[in-house]
C-alpha angles and dihedrals in degrees: 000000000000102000084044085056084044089051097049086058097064102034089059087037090055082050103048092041074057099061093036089062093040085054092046092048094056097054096060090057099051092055089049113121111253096251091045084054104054086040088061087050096052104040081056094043089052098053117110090234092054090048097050093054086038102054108006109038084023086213086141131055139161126254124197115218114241119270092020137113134154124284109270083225093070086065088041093045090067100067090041102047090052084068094033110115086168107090120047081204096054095047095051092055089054101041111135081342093108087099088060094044091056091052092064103049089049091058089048134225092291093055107039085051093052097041102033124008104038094019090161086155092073095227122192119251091239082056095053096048090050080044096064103014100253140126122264096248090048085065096049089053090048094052088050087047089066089038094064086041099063082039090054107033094113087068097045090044109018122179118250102209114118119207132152088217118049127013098225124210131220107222100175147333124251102225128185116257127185101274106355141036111258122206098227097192124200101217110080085211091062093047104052081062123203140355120246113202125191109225089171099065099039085064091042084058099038101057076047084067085233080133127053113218093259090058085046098053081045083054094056098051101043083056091051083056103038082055094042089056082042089060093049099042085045091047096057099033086052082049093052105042079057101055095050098046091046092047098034090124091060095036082060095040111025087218110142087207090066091060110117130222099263122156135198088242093055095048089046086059106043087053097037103239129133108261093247083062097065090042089049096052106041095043116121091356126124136184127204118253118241080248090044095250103148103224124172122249099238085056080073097067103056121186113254097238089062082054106053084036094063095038079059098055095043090049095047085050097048096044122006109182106086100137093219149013088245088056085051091052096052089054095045086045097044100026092043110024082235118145114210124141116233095262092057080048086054093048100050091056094055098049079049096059084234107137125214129296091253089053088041098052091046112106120255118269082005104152121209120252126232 
């Protein structure tokens, strides 16, 4: 009975250290800088292993996240980077590459999507040369064409914010659709989604002996990987569909005052994520306005003190005869659902420059009297 208890220890100790390491984990990744990132992606992508159980076994596929798509300026960018003599980088992606660009705007938009960019069906190489009537190695370039794409997509669409302390990085725009907002990222890699991976069917294959056990052990940690990017992909996509439902009002406006009290903490708990998470993920990221403006993602989650400071000022401007800062305090309370004491009220004003009701109410050029 002892060494079974004993054994129970370590075994729950092996399984928390474990989760320790995959948090851990996580949380490297999501601190990763964007390039690194889709570098990390592509070098896995581009190994033979992942290839075999992606086109061949077709045990992984991608899946796109709901109410995304990819930016319309990665179809736009090909015609102007051709002519652009302003970025070293971008001229060395498109050296002697005008013929392949050309390939993809004569298979269209449809196509090129189906074949190339969300191939969820997991087609062959040879299909999707019949597909669009290429040769085999045209494809593969094709394919390396959009991987250098995801890696380089700081330098086609390159933040403008300019800050001494953090680079940030634009990840997508947020653009009007007909009845909803859609995240249109820039990366292709973020916009291909997640992976799916049929777990099912690897252990239907492998007890078929189609793996060794050193393609099995191989198996186990490029899954480990593939769910590792899924967290992080997850993670900032999560982030993204929350802000904008939380901030829909000032997506459609662009009004800051229409900005609502939303904290990271709240947002950490409505998605269930630690707090460090959220942190993690949205730090020196930016999105792209409906009316392409750059903001940075933390501008989204403003105090609550900003908030009730600016619903003062818009209610004394609108209306400035309320005869008391406890009368202010009942409106804001009633009208607006806000709960502030009197001497918040009091302080706010101040910080606001806006005097008292019984200054306020005084008629202009008015003198004392002795």
């Amino acid at each position: 009975m002892t060494d079974f208890r004993i054994s129970q220890t370590q075994s729950l100790r092996m399984q928390q250290g474990l989760r320790q390491i995959i948090r851990m984990q996580q949380a490297s990744l999501l601190q990763m800088p964007e390039a690194e990132f889709h570098q990390f992606i592509i070098n896995i992508e581009q190994s033979a292993f992942f290839l075999r159980l992606y086109r061949k076994e077709k045990l992984i596929q991608h899946q796109r996240f709901p109410r995304t798509n990819i930016s319309s300026g990665f179809y736009q960018f090909k015609e102007e980077m051709i002519a652009d003599t302003g970025s070293i980088n971008v001229e060395s992606l498109l050296l002697n590459k005008e013929h392949m660009v050309h390939q993809i705007q004569r298979l269209g938009i449809e196509r090129f999507n189906r074949c190339f960019l969300f191939p969820e069906s997991a087609m062959t190489l040879e299909e999707i040369a019949r597909e669009c009537d290429l040769d085999v190695s045209e494809v593969q370039k094709i394919n390396r064409l959009i991987d250098d794409f995801s890696i380089m997509s700081e330098f086609y669409h390159p933040s403008n914010i300019i800050s001494d302390v953090i680079r940030y990085s634009k990840v997508a725009s947020v653009d009007s659709g007909e009845d909803e907002f859609i995240i249109s990222y820039f990366p292709p890699s973020y916009a291909r989604g997640r992976y799916l991976i049929n777990y099912d069917g690897f252990e239907e294959l492998k007890e078929k002996g189609t793996f060794n056990k050193a393609e099995v052990r191989e198996a186990g940690q490029l899954f480990k990987k593939l769910e590792l990017i899924n967290s992080r992909k997850d993670t900032v996509n999560r982030i993204l569909q929350s802000i904008i439902e939380k901030q829909a009002l000032y997506l459609e406006t662009s009004d800051t005052k229409s900005l609502l009290p939303f904290s990271q903490k709240e947002m950490a708990k409505t998605l269930g994520l630690a707090p460090s998470t959220v942190s993690r993920a949205i730090r020196s990221k930016s999105i792209e306005t409906p009316w392409s403006e750059e903001i940075p993602l933390e501008r989204f989650f403003p105090r609550p003190k900003r908030f009730k400071k600016e619903l003062l000022r818009q209610l004394l401007e609108a209306d400035g005869v309320f005869s008391s800062d406890e009368m202010i305090r009942a409106i804001l309370r009633e009208k607006f659902g806000v709960a502030i004491s009197r001497r918040s009220v009091a302080n706010l004003r101040g910080e606001l420059k806006i005097p008292v009701a019984r200054i306020r109410k005084a008629p202009m050029g008015g003198k004392k009297t002795g």
